[in-house]
C-alpha positions as CSV (number, residue, x, y, z in Angstrom):
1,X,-1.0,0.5,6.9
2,X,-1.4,0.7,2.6
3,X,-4.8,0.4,1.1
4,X,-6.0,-0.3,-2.3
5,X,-4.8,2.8,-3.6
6,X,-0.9,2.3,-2.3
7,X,-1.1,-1.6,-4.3
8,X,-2.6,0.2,-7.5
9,X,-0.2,3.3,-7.7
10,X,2.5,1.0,-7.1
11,X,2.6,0.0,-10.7
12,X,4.4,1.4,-13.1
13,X,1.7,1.3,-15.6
14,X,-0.9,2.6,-13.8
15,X,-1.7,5.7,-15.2
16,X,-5.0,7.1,-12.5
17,X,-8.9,7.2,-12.2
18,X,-11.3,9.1,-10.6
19,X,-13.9,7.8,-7.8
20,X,-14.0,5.6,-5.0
21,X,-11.2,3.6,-3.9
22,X,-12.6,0.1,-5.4
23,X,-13.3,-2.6,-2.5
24,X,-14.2,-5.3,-4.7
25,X,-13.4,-7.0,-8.3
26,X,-16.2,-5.4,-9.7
27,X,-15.5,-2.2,-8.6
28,X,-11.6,-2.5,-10.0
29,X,-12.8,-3.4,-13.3
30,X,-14.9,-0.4,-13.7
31,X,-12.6,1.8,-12.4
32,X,-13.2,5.5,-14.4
33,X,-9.7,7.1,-16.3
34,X,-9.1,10.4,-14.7
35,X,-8.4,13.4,-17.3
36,X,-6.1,14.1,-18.9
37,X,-5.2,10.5,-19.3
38,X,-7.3,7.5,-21.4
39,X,-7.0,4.5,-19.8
40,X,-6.6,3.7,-16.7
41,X,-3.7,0.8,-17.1
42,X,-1.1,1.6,-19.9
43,X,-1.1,-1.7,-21.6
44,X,1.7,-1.0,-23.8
45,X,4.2,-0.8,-20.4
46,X,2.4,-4.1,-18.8
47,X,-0.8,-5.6,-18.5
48,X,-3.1,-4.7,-16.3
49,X,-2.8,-6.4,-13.0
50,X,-5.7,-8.5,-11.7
51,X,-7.7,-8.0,-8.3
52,X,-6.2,-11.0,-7.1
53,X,-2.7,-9.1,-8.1
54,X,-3.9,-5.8,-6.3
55,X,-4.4,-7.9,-3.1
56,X,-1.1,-9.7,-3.5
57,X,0.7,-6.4,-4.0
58,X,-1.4,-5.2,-0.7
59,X,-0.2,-7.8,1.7
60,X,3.2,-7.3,0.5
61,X,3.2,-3.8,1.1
62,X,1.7,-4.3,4.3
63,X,4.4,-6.9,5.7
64,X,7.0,-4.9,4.8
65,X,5.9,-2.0,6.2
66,X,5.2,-4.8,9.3
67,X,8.7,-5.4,8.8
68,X,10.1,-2.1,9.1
69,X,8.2,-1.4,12.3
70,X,9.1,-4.9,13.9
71,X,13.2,-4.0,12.9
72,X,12.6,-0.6,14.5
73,X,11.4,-1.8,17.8
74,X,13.8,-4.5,17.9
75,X,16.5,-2.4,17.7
76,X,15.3,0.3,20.3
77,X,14.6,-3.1,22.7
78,X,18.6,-3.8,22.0
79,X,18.9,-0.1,23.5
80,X,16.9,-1.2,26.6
81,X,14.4,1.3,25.9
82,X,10.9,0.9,28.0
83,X,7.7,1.6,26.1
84,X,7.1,4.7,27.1
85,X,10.4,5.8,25.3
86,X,9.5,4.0,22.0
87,X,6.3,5.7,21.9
88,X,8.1,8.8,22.6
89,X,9.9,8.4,19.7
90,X,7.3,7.1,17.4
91,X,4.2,6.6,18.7
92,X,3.1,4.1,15.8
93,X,5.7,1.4,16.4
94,X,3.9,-0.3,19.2
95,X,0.3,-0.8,18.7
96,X,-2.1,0.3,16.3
């Protein structure tokens, strides 16, 4: 599954900090800029997304990737595979 990190790099004007992976608002507003760079957010490209934007872009992320998986299994059920075989193939598809 994405985290915080997947959401934030996902934008195109993020430009990278250094620390923890924030896990709160606070945290994401006080986010350090990572050498070589200045800022954190290039402002000039877009603003800078909000925390409630970061958790947006998070779920999204995470249903699609949801999605993927669900199409994947659906399509080896269609094959009449058994469990056993799915997992064979790709042992993340059907649990977690």
């Amino acid at each position: 599954m994405a985290n915080i990190d997947d959401a934030i790099q996902s934008y195109t004007n993020f430009r990278g900090y250094i620390g923890d992976m924030p896990t709160n608002e606070t945290e994401y507003d006080a986010l350090e800029v990572c050498p070589p760079n200045t800022v954190v957010w290039d402002t000039e490209v877009a603003a800078k997304p909000t925390w409630t934007e970061i958790q947006a872009k998070l779920k999204e992320l995470n249903d699609a990737e949801a999605d993927v998986k669900a199409n994947k299994v659906s399509a080896y059920r269609k094959l009449s595979m058994t469990d056993a075989e799915i997992n064979a193939i790709d042992p993340t598809l059907l649990g977690e």
